[in-house]
N, C-alpha and C positions, 0 to 999 in steps of 0.2 A: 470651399477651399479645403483642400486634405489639412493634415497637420501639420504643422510646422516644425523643422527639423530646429535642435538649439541653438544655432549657430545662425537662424534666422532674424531676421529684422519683427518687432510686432510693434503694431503699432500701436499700443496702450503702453508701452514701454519709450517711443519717441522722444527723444533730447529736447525734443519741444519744439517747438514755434517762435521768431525774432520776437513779433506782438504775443501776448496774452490772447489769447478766444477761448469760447466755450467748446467743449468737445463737440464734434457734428452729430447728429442725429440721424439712425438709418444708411448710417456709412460708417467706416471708420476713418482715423485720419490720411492715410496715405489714398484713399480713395478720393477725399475733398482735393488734395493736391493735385489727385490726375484731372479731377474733373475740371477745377482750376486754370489746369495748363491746356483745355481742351479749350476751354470759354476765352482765354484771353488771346488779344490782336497777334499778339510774334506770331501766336500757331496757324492762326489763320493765314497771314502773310507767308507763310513757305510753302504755302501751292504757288506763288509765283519768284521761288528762287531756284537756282539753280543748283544743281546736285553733278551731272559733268558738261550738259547741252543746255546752252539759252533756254531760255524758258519757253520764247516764241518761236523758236526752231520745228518743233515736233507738237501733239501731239500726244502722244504714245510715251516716250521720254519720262522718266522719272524727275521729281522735283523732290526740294526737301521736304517736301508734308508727307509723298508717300511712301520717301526713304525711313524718315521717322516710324511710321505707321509701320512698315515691315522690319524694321529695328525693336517694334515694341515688338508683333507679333514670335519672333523669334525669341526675343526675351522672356516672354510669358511662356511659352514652351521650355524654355535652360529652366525655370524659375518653377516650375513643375515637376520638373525631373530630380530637381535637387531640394524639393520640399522649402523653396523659400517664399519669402510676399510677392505675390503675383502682382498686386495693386502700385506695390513699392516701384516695382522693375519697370512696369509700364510707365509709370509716371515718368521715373528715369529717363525711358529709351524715351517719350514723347518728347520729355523736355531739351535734350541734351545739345540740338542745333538750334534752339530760338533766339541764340545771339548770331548766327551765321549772314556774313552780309552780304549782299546781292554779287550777282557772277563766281559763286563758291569757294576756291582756296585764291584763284587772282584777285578777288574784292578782299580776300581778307590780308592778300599778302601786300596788296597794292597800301591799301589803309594801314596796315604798320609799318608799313617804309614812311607814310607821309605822315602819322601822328612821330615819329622816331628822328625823321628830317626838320619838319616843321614846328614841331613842339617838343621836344625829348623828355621836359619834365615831367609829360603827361605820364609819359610808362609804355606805352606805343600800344598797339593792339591785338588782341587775342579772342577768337570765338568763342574759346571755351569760358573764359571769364568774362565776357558780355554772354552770355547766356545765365550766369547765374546773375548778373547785371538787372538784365529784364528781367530777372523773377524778383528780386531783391528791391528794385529802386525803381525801374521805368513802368511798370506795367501801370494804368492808371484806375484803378476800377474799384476801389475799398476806401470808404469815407475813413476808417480808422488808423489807416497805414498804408504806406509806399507798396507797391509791389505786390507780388500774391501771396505775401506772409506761408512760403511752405514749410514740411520741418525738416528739419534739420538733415534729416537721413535723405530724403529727398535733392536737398540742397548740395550733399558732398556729392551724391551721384553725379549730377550735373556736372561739378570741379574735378572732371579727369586729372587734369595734373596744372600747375600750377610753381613759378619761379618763389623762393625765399621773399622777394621783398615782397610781391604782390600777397603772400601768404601771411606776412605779419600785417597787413592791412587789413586781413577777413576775418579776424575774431576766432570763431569756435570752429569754422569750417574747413582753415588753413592750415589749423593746429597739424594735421597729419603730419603733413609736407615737411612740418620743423621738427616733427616728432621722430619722422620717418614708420609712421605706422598705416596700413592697411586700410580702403575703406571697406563697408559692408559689402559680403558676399554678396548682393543684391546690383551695388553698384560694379563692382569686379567683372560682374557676368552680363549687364547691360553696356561694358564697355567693349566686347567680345564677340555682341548679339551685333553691335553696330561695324564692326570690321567684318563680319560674316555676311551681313546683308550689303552690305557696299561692295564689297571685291565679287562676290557671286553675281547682284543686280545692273552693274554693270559691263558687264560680260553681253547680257542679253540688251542694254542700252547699244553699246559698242557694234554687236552685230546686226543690232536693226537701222542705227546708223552707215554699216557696212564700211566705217573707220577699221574694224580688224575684221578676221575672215575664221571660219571654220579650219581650214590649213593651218592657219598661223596657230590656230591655238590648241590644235595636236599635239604642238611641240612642248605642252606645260603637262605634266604628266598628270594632274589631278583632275586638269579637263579630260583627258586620250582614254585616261582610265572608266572614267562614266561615260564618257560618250560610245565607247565599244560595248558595254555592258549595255545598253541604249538599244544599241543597235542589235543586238544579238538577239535580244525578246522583243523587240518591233524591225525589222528588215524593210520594213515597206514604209517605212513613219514620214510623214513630211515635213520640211524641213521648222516651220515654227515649231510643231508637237515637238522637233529634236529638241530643239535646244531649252524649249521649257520642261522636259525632260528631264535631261540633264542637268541645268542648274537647280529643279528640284532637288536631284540625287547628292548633288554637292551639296548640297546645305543640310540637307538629314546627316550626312558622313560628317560631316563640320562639327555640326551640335550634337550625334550621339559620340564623338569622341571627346569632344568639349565634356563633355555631361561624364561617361566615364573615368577622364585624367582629374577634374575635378573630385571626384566621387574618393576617388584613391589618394588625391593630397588630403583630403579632409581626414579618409580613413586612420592617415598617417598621423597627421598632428592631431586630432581627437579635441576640435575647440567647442569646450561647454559652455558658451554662449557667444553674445557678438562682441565682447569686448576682450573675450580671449582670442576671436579669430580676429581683430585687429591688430594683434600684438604679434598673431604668428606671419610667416611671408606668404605672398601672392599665394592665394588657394585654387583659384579657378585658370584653367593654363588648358593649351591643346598639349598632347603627345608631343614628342622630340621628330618624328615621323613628322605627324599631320600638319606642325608648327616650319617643316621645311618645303610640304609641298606646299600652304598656305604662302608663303613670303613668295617662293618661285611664280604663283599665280600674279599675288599683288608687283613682284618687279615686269613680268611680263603686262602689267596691264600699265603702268606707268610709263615703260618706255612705248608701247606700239599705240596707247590710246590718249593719256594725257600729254603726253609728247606728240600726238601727231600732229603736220604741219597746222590739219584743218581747226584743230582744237586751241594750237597755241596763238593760230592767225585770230582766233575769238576772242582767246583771254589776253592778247596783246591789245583790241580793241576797250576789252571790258575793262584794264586799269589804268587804260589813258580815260577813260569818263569817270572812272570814282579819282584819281589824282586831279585831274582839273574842276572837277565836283568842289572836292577838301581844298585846292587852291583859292575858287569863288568865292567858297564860302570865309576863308580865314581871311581872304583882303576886303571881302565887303560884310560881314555878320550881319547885316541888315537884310540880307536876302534869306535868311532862316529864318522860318516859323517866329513869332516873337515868343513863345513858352521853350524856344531852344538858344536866345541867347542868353550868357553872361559876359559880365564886368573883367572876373579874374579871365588873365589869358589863359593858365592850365585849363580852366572852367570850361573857358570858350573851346579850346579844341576838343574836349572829350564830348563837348553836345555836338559839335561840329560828326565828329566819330561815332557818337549815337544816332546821329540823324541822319548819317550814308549808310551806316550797317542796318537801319530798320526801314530800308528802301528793299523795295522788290527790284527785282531785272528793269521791268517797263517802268517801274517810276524813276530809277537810275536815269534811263536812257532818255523818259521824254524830259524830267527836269534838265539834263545836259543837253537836248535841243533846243529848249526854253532859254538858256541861259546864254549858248554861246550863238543863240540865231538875233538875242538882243542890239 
C-alpha cells in the first residue's frame, strides 16, 4: 500500500475495539475486520436479497452481495487515489448493507411502519443502524463477545447517519451526530462509492430487465453524453458491449471527478490529521456540475424504474408478507426460533425485527407460505 496521506485513518492508531484483543498477527487491524465481515452469516446472506429485482426473478440481476462487492471495489479505487486505507474502506463498503432486510427499501420501509405502528417504544426501523446492529450484537461466532467486535473507525463507517435519540444510545459511535462533526475520510468516500455504484448498476439492471429503454435515457444528459462518445469510437458495438461501455464510462467520470473536488477541498482546509479533518466540513464532495447531472440520473431512475407499475406491483406484494410476517409473529411469539423470543414486549418486537430483516427474499416468502397455508 502506497503511503498514507495525514488525513488518513491507520490503523495502529484505531479508537480501538468494544472488547479488548490482542493485535492480529500478519494483518493489521482494519484487515481482521474486513476479513471478519467476509466470514460472517449477514454477508453471506445478501446473495439472496434484493437490491431492485426479486432475488428469483433473474439470474443476471444484481443482489446485495454484489452491490456491496462493486461498492468496495469502487471504493478501493477513491481510497488510492486520495492516498487513504484501502483495508478501512473496503471493510466499510462490504459492511454497510448487512442490516438491509429482504425485498430492499419495501422490506425496510414496510418493517418501520410495522415496528412504529405496533411497537413505537421500540424506535421503528432502520438499515443503516441494523447494520451496525449485526456487527455489534447479532453476529454469533466469538466465545469472548457479542458481535464481530470491529473498531471503532470501521464501526462509524457503517453509521451513515443516524437521528439524536438513537445516537445518544451508541456511545463513542454517535458522538458525531451530537457533536455535529465529520466521519473519517475513509467512511465519507465509501458513502459516495455506494451511490456511485447503485445509480450506474442499476441502469444496466433496468435495461436488462427492459423496465427503461435506451430512448428514455438519452433524455439524462450524463447517459447521452457517454453514450455518443460510445458511439463515436465503436459505430458498429452491439448492443450489451453498449451499454457496458457506457456505464463503465460513467463511473471512471463519477470517481475521477469525485477524486479531483475532493482533492481540492482538502487542498483548501489543509487537515493534519484525522481528528482535524473531523472537525472540518464534508471533504469528499462531487463538483457542483457533476453533483447536478448525478441527482438528474438518480431522479430519472426513481421515477421510470422504482416507480414502475412492474416494480411497485412486486414491492406492493413484498410488504404485504414482511407486515403479516411481523403481525404472526407479535400475536403468536411462539412461532420464532426459541433464542428470538423475549418476555419484555420492546424486547419482543425488535427480535421480532431482527428476525424478518435477517431473512433473505426466499426464506421471507416460503416462511409466509408456511404460515398462512397453516
Amino acid at each position: 500500500m502506497a503511503s498514507l496521506a495525514v488525513y488518513a485513518c491507520h490503523p495502529e492508531q484505531s479508537r480501538g475495539r468494544r472488547h479488548s484483543e490482542a493485535a492480529p498477527i500478519g494483518r493489521n487491524a482494519f484487515q481482521r475486520d474486513r476479513d471478519r465481515i467476509i466470514h460472517c452469516n449477514a454477508f453471506r446472506l445478501l446473495e439472496y436479497k434484493t437490491q431492485v429485482f426479486i432475488n428469483h426473478e433473474g439470474d443476471l440481476f444484481r443482489t446485495r452481495l454484489t452491490h456491496s462487492i462493486e461498492v468496495a471495489q469502487i471504493a478501493r479505487s477513491l481510497a488510492r487515489n486520495l492516498h487513504l486505507h484501502e483495508d478501512l474502506i473496503e471493510a466499510i463498503a462490504l459492511a454497510h448493507d448487512l442490516g438491509h432486510t429482504p425485498f430492499g427499501h419495501a422490506g425496510q420501509d414496510e418493517l418501520n411502519a410495522c415496528m412504529r405502528e405496533l411497537s413505537p417504544e421500540a424506535g421503528g426501523f432502520e438499515h443503516n443502524l441494523q447494520s451496525l446492529r449485526v456487527v455489534d450484537t447479532l453476529e454469533e461466532r466469538y466465545a469472548a463477545f457479542e458481535g464481530l467486535n470491529l473498531c471503532f473507525e470501521t464501526r462509524e463507517g457503517i453509521l451513515k447517519h443516524c437521528n439524536l435519540k438513537h445516537a445518544r444510545l451508541l456511545g463513542d459511535v454517535g458522538e458525531r451526530f451530537i457533536n455535529r462533526h465529520q466521519p473519517s475520510l475513509e467512511a465519507q468516500i465509501a458513502n459516495l462509492a455506494d451511490e456511485i455504484a447503485y445509480n450506474n448498476h442499476d441502469i444496466d439492471d433496468g435495461l436488462r430487465s427492459g423496465l427503461i429503454s435506451i430512448p428514455q435515457l438519452l433524455e439524462v444528459p450524463i447517459f447521452a453524453e457517454h453514450y455518443d462518445v460510445v458511439l463515436t469510437n465503436y459505430p458498429d458495438i452491439e448492443r450489451k458491449r453498449l451499454v457496458a461501455e457506457v456505464v463503465r464510462a460513467m463511473i471512471n467520470t463519477l470517481v475521477q471527478d469525485l477524486t479531483h473536488t475532493t482533492q481540492y477541498n482538502l487542498n483548501q482546509a489543509k487537515p493534519g490529521s484525522v481528528d482535524e479533518l473531523r472537525l472540518a466540513g464534508p471533504m469528499a464532495a462531487f463538483s457542483d456540475a457533476m453533483r447536478r447531472q448525478a441527482t438528474e440520473l438518480k431522479q430519472f431512475l426513481h421515477s421510470n424504474l422504482y416507480r414502475h407499475h412492474q416494480v411497485l406491483r412486486m414491492m406492493t406484494k413484498a410488504r404485504r408478507i414482511v407486515r403479516e410476517l411481523f403481525v404472526a409473529f407479535s400475536d403468536n411469539p411462539r412461532l420464532l426460533a426459541v433464542e428470538h423470543r423475549r418476555e419484555d414486549p420492546i424486547e419482543q418486537a425488535r427480535a421480532i425485527s431482527d428476525y424478518i430483516a435477517g431473512m433473505t427474499d426466499r426464506h421471507a416468502i416460503r416462511e409466509h407460505q408456511h404460515l398462512f397455508k397453516m
